[in-house]
N, C-alpha and C positions, 0 to 999 in steps of 0.2 A: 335282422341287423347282424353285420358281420362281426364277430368277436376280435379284438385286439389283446394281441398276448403282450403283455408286461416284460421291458427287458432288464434281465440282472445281470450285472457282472458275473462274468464266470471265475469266481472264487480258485485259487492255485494255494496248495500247504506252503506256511514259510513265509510267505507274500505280508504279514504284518508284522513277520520279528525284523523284516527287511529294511521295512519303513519308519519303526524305531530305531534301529541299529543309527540309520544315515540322521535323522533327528537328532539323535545322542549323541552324534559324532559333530553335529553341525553344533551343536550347544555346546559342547568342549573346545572346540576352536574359538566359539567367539567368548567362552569363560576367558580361554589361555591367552588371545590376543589380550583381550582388557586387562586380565595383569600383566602382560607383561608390558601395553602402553602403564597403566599403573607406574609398574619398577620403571620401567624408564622415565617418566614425571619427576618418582621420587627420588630417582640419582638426579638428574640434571638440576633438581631443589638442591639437592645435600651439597653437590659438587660446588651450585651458586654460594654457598654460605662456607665452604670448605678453606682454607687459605691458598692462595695458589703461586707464592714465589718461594724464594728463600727465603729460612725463617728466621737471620741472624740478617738480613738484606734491607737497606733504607735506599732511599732516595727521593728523585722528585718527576714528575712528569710535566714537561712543558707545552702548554697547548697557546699556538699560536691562529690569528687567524686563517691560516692558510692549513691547518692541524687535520687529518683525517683519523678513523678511525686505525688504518694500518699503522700510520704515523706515532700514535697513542701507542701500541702495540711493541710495535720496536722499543720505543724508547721504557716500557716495563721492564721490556726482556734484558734491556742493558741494564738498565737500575736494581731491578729487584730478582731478576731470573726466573721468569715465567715458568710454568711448570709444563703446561699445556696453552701455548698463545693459540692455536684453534678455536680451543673450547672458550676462553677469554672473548675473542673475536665475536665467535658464535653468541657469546650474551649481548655484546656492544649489538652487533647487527638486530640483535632482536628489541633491542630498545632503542634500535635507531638511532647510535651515539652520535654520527655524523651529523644531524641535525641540531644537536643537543650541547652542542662542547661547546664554552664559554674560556674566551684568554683568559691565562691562567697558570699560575706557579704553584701545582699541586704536591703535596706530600704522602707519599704511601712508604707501606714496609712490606715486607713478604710474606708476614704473618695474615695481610689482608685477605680478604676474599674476593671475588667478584664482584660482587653485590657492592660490597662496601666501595672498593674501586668505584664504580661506574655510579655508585649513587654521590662520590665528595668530588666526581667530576664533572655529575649534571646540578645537583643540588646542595651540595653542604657548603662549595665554593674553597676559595684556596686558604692556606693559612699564611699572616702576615710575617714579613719580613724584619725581624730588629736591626736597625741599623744605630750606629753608635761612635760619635767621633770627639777626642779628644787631644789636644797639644799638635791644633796642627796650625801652621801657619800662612800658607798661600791660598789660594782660592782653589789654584790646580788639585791641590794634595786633597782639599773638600769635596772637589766634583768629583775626587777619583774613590773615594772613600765613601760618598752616598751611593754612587754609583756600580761599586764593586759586583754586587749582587740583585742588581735591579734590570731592567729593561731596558732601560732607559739607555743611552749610550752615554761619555761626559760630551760631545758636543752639543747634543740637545739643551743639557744645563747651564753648559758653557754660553750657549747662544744665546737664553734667555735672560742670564745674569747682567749679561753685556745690553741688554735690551733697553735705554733710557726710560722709556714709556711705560715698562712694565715695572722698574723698577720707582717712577714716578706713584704708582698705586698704593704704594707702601710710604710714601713721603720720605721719599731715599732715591739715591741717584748710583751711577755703574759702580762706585765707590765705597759709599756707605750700606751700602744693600748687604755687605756681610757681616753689618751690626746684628741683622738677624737671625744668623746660624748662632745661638748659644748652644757650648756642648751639652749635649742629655742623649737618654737612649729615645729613639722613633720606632713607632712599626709602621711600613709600608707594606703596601701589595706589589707582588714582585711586578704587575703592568702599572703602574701609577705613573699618571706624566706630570713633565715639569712642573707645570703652575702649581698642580695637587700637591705636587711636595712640599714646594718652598712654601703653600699655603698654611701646611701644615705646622710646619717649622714656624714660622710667622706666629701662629695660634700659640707656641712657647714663651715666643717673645712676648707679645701682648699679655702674656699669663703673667710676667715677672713684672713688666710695667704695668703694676698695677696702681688704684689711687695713691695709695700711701707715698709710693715711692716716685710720680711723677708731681706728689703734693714737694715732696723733698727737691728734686731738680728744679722745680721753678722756684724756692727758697735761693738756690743756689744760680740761678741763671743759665741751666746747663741743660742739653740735650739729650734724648739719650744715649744718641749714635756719638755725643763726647764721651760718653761713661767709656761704651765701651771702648774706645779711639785710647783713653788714656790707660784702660786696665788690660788692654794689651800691649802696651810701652813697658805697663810696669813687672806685667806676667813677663817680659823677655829682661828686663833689669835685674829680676831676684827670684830664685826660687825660695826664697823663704818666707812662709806666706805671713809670719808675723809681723814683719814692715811693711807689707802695701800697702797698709793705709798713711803710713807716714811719706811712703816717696810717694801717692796720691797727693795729700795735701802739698809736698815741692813743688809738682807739675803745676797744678793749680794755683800757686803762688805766683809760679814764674809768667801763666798766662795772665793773670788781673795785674800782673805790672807790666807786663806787655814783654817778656823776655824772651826769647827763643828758647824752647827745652832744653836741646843741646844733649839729648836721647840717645847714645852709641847704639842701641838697637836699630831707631831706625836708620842708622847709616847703613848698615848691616841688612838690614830689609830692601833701601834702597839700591845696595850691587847685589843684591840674594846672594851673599854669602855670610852663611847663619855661624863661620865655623870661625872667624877672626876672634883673636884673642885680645889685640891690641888695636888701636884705631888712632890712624895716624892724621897730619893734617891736610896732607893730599887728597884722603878718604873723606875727610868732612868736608871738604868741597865738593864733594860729588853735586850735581846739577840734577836734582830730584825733586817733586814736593811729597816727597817721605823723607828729604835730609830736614831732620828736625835744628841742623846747624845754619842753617841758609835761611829754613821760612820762617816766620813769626808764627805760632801758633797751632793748632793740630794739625798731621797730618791728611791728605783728605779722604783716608779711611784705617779702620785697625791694621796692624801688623802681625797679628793672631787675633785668632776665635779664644777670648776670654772665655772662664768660668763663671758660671754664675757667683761663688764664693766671693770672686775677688772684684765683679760687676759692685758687689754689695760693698764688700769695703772702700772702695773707689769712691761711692756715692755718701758712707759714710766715714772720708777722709777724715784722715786727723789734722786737726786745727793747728800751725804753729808757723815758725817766722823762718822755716829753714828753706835756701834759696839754692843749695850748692849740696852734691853729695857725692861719695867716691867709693870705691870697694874697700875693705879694709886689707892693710896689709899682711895682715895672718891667713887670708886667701880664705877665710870661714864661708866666703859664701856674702857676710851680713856688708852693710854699709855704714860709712860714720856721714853723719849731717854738718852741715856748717852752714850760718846765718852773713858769712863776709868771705872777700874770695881770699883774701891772707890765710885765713884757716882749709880754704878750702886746697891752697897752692901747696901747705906742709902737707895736708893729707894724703894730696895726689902722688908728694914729693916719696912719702914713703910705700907709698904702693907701688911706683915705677923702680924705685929700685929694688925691693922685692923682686917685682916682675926682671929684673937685671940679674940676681942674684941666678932665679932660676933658668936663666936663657933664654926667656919665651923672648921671641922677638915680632916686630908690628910686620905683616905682611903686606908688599909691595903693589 
């Protein structure tokens, strides 16, 4: 049999420090890569939690439906002065902001970070709006006022106020339906639509008409949309709030004998000019059902958003026989009362010439 010779590698000096050397080298590359993906993990962590605008810088971010991530972006850079909107970017795209954004009236400062940003604009949600209205007397000056800061436009609210049907919901008509805005502070969300508002509001109202005090109105025969109808005649009669409940009981006097108020504010409300000093008799003829001179009985809504203070003293009027009242002539502010109009004609007698003494004259 033929003998088969064995093959070995022909062995070269050098040949295994060679094959370490490239080993060792291959191992140092994939050491040095892996840290340096490491460092770079660990910046992109640090820089996510780092702050990234100005650190004295507030503002707000507004996300609409139509809001993109760029969109988000700009409007940082305006509010709080991004530091790096790239790198900002670069985190929204990696969490996929654009699918993620919810309308919204968000608050951030510059002190934030990334992280924080994009997590109170996917999840923590926005923070509510205080809004807060007091001594106002037109509907306009209210819609402009809840409105100021809101989403909403004042048409939206305007249109729905005016709404019969909707203001039927509330056992209130185009009129009486601003029995409901009693002044207090609210918090809205800056997207909150109409209904939601006035809902909310509503939930005030309902809060105050409570049993006790709708136990009290039906003692009295009275509504509540009268309460407040009369405690905003009287909030415009006198700033002093220790007689409202005595021109309260007047009012009420003069309606259970069937009198016309004969209320100079709503004259005044009636031409919206809030700024007359004197009220003449051309003026009481004004052809309104807010000239409390003309109709018999309440207007057919407030003349101002009452206080709740003076809702209260209204409902607990003071009891008495006084039918006629006039400003005093020392211009204090207070009123004197009178039970007959003889008394009532001296009183008026020396307040008008007071008012003579100082020139004020009735405007034309």
């Amino acid at each position: 049999m033929r003998k088969v010779k064995s093959y070995t590698p022909h062995w070269r000096p050098g040949q295994n420090d060679k094959r370490k050397k490239r080993t060792h080298l291959r191992n140092r590359v994939i050491v040095i890569s892996t840290v340096a993906i490491v460092l770079v993990v660990l910046l992109g962590v640090l820089l996510l939690f780092l702050p990234i605008g100005k650190q004295n810088r507030i503002g707000y971010a507004y996300v609409y439906p139509t809001s993109t991530t760029n969109s988000v972006t700009a409007q940082l850079e305006n509010e709080i002065g991004l530091n790096t909107p790239t790198l900002f970017k670069f985190y929204a795209n990696l969490c996929r902001l654009d699918n993620k954004l919810r309308e919204g009236r968000y608050a951030v400062t510059g002190k934030m970070s990334s992280y924080a940003i994009l997590h109170r604009l996917i999840s923590e949600g926005q923070q509510p709006i205080k809004v807060s209205f007091s001594s106002v007397r037109t509907q306009k000056e209210l819609v402009e006022k809840l409105t100021a800061n809101l989403q909403m436009s004042t048409q939206e609210l305007e249109s729905l106020l005016a709404n019969a049907s909707f203001c039927a919901t509330y056992g209130l008509d185009t009129a009486t339906i601003r029995c409901l805005f009693i002044p207090d502070s609210y918090e809205f969300y800056w997207n909150v639509k109409p209904k939601a508002l006035v809902e909310k509001i509503a939930g005030n109202y309902q809060n105050f008409w409570n049993e006790n005090r709708k136990k009290k109105l039906e003692e009295e025969g009275l509504k509540p949309s009268d309460i407040s109808i009369i405690a905003s005649i009287v909030e415009e009669e006198s700033n002093k709030t220790d007689e409202y409940s005595r021109i309260a009981g007047l009012y009420i006097n003069r309606l259970r004998r069937g009198m016309p108020l004969q209320a100079d504010p709503t004259v005044k409300f009636a031409l919206q000019n809030f700024a007359l000093k004197r009220i003449t008799s051309a003026q009481t003829a004004t052809n309104s059902p807010y000239n409390t001179y003309r109709i018999i009985g309440l207007p057919p809504g407030p003349i101002r958003y009452p206080q709740k203070s003076t809702l209260e003293k209204v409902l607990n009027y003071e009891s008495h026989r006084f039918i006629y009242m006039c400003a005093k002539s020392d211009l204090s502010g207070y009123h004197v009362f009178a039970t007959n109009y003889t008394d009532h004609l001296s009183n008026a007698y020396r307040y008008q010439r007071k008012l003579d003494s100082l020139q004020i004259k009735a405007e034309q």
